[in-house]
C-alpha positions as CSV (number, residue, x, y, z in Angstrom):
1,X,83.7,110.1,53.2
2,X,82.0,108.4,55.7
3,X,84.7,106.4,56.7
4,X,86.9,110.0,56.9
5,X,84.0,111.4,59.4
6,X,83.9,108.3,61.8
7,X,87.5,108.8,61.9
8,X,87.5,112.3,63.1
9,X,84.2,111.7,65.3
10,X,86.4,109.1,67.1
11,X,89.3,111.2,67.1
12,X,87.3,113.5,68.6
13,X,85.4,111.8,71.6
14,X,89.5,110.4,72.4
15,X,90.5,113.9,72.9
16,X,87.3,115.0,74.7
17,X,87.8,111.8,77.2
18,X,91.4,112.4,77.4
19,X,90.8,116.0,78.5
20,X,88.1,115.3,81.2
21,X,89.9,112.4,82.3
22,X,93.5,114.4,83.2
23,X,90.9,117.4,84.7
24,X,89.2,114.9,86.9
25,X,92.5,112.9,87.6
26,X,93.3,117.1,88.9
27,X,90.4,117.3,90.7
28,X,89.8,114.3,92.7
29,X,91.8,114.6,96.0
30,X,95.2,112.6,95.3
31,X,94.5,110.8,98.3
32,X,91.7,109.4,97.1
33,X,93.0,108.6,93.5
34,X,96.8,107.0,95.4
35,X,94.9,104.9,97.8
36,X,92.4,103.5,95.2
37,X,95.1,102.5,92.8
38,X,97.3,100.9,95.6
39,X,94.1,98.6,96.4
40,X,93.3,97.6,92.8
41,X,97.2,96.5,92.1
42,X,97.0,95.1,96.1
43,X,93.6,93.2,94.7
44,X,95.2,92.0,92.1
45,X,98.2,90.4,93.6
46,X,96.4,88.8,96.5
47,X,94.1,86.7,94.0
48,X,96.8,84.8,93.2
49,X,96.3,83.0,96.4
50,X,93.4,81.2,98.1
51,X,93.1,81.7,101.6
52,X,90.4,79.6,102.2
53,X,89.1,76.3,99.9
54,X,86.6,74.1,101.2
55,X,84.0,71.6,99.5
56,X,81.6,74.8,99.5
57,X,83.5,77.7,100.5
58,X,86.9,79.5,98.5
59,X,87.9,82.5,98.9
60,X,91.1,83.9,97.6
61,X,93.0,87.0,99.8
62,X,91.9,89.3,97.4
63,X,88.5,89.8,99.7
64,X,91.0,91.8,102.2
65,X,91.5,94.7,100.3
66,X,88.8,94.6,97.5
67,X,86.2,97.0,100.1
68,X,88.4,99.7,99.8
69,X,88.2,100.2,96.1
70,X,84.2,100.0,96.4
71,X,84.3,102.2,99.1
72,X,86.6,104.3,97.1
73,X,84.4,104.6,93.7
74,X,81.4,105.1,96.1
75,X,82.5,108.0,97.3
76,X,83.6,109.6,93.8
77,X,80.8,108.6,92.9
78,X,78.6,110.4,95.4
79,X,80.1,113.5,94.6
80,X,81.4,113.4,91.1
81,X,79.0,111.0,89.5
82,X,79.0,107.3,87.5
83,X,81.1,108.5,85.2
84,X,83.9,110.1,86.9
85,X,83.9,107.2,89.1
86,X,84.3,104.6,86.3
87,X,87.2,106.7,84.7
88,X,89.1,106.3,87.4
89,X,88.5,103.3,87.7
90,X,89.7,102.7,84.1
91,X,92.7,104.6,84.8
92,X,93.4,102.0,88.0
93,X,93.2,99.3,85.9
94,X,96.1,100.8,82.9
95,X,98.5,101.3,85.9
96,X,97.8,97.9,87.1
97,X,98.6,96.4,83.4
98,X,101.6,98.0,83.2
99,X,102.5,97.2,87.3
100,X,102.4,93.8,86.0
101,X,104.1,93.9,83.4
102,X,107.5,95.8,85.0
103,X,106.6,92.7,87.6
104,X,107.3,90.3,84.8
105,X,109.9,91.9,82.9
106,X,112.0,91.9,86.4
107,X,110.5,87.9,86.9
108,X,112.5,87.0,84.1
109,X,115.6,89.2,84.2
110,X,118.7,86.2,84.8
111,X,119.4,86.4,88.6
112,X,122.8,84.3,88.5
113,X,124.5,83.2,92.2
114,X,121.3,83.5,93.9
115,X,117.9,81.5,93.5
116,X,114.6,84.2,93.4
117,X,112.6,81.5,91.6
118,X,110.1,81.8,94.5
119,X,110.3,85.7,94.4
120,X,109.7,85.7,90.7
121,X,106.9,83.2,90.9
122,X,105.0,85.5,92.9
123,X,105.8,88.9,91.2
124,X,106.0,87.3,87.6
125,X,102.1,86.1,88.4
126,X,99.5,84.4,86.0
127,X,98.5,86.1,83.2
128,X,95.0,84.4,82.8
129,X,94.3,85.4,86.8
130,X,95.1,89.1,85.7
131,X,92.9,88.8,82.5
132,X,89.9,87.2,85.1
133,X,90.5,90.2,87.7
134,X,91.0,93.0,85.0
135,X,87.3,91.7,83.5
136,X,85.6,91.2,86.3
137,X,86.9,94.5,88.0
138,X,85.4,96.5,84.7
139,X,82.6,94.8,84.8
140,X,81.9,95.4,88.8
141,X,82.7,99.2,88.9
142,X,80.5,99.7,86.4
143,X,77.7,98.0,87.7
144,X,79.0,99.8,91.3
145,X,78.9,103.5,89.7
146,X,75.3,103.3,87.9
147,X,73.7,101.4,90.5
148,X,74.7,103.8,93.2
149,X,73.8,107.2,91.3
150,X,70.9,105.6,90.3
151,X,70.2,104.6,93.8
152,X,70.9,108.0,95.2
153,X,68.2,109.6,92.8
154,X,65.7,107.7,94.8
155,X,66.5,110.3,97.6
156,X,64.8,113.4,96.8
157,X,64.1,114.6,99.6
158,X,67.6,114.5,101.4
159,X,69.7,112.8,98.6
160,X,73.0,114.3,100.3
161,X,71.9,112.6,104.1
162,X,73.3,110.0,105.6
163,X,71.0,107.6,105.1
164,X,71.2,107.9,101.6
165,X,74.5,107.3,101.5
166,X,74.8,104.2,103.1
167,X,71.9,102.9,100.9
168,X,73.6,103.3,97.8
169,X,76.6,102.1,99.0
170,X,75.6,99.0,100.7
171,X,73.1,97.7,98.3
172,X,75.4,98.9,95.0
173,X,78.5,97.3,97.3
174,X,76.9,94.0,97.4
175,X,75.8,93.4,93.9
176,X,78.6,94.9,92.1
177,X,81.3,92.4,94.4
178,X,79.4,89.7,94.3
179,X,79.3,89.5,90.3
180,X,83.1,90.9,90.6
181,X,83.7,87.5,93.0
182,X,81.5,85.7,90.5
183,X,83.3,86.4,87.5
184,X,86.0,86.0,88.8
185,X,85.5,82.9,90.1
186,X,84.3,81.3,86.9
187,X,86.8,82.5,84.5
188,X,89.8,81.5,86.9
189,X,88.6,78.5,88.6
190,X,86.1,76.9,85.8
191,X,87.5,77.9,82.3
192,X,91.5,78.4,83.0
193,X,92.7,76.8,85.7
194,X,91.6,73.1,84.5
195,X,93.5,73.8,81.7
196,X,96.7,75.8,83.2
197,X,96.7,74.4,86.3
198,X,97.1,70.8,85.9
199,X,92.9,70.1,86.7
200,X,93.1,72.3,89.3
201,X,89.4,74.1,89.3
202,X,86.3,75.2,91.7
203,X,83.0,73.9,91.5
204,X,80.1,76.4,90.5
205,X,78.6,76.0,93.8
206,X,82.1,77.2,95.0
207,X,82.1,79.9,93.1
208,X,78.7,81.1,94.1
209,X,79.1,80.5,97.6
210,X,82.4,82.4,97.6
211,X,80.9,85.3,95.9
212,X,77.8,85.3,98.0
213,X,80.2,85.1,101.1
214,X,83.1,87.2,100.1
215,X,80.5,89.9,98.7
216,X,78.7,89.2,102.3
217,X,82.3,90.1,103.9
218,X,83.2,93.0,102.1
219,X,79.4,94.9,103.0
220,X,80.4,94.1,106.5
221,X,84.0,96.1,105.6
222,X,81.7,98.6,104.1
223,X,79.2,99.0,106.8
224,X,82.3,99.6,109.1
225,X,83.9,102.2,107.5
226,X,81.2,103.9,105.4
227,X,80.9,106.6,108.1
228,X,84.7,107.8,106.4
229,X,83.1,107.9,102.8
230,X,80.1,109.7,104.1
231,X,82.2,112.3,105.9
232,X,85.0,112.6,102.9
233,X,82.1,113.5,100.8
234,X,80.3,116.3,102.7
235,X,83.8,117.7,103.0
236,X,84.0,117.8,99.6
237,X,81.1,119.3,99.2
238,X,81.5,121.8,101.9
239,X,85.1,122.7,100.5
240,X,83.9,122.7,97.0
241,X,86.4,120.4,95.7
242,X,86.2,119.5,92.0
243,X,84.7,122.6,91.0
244,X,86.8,123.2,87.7
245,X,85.8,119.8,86.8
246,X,82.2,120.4,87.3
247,X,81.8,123.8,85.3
248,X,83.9,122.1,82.3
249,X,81.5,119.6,81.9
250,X,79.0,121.9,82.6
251,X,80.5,123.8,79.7
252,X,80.4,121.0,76.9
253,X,76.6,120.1,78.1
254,X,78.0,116.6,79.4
255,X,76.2,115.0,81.9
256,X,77.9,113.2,85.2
């Protein structure tokens, strides 16, 4: 009996998420949704290379993209909350699995008269890289979302000013990439690649100085265009976008 009710409680919260997931996925501006999808698959397939490896210092080409998908949630975030924010962010990461995975099933489709090893290489990519990034990109946008409502609650005055906006986002920016660079870091470049990549690895203090550098770089990216975010939002706000989504949840006594 018990085992019959957790069934259909589970059942039920899939159904509920499902539900506020596809009215959300309605509600956010498809702008928004398109260009933070093309940055996490973007992410993803720059991390396969380094740009950048010195006896303190890596840094992989990810780091030129990555501030757009914090910028990205922060904004959701502002205006839909932590937990709108990190279901989309879920949602990024499924179409990124299975953008990897048409990758590979054309990486390994015969190619006779013509050599695309190289071309498959690249688009075939490495699946213990994809398992670091997918990990360390939940991990991040969760600590992203939640750090930056949280932050914004501080502001009770003027929580929808400008200053509070770049507060949130710089400080939650910062964290949230540097344990996404640090993560990252250590399961790629300390537990697989010794193994996968013929003793190929990254010291720790490389791996901390490239997060602390690489989280540095992307707060300057976010500094520089966090004027766009804060503007997006107030004109969401002004143009009451999202609204059905708001009163459903309103509706089912869910919280943001």
């Amino acid at each position: 009996m018990n085992n019959s009710n957790s069934q259909s409680s589970l059942l039920g919260w899939i159904k509920k998420e499902w539900k506020i997931t596809i009215l959300l996925l309605r509600s956010i501006p498809s702008v928004a949704v398109a260009l933070f999808v093309v940055s996490v698959i973007t992410m993803n397939l720059l991390a396969n290379k380094t740009i950048l490896d010195t006896e303190y210092v890596a840094i992989d080409g990810g780091i030129l993209v990555s501030w757009l998908s914090f910028l990205t949630m922060d904004t959701v975030t502002k205006h839909y909350g932590p937990k709108a924010s990190t279901r989309m962010s879920i949602f990024a990461i499924c179409v990124n699995l299975l953008t990897c995975l048409i990758f590979y099933i054309v990486s390994i489709i015969p190619t006779p008269n013509t050599d695309y090893s190289k071309f498959n290489e690249i688009i075939g990519g490495t699946w213990f890289i994809l398992l670091s990034s997918t990990i360390a990109f939940i991990c991040s946008a969760i600590i992203n979302n939640f750090l930056n409502y949280g932050i914004g609650k501080l502001f009770k005055k003027n929580p929808d000013g400008r200053l509070a906006f770049i507060t949130r986002s710089y400080i939650s920016t910062f964290i949230a990439q540097f344990m996404d660079n640090l993560i990252f870091a250590i399961l790629t470049f300390m537990v697989f690649a010794p193994i996968f990549w013929d003793g190929y690895s990254w010291t720790f203090i490389q791996c901390l100085t490239c997060s602390l550098i690489g989280a540095a770089l992307e707060l300057l990216m976010e500094i520089i265009f966090s004027p766009i975010g804060y503007h997006i939002s107030k004109n969401w706000k002004k143009n009451k976008i999202g609204e059905s989504y708001f009163e459903y949840i309103n509706s089912i006594g869910g919280r943001l």
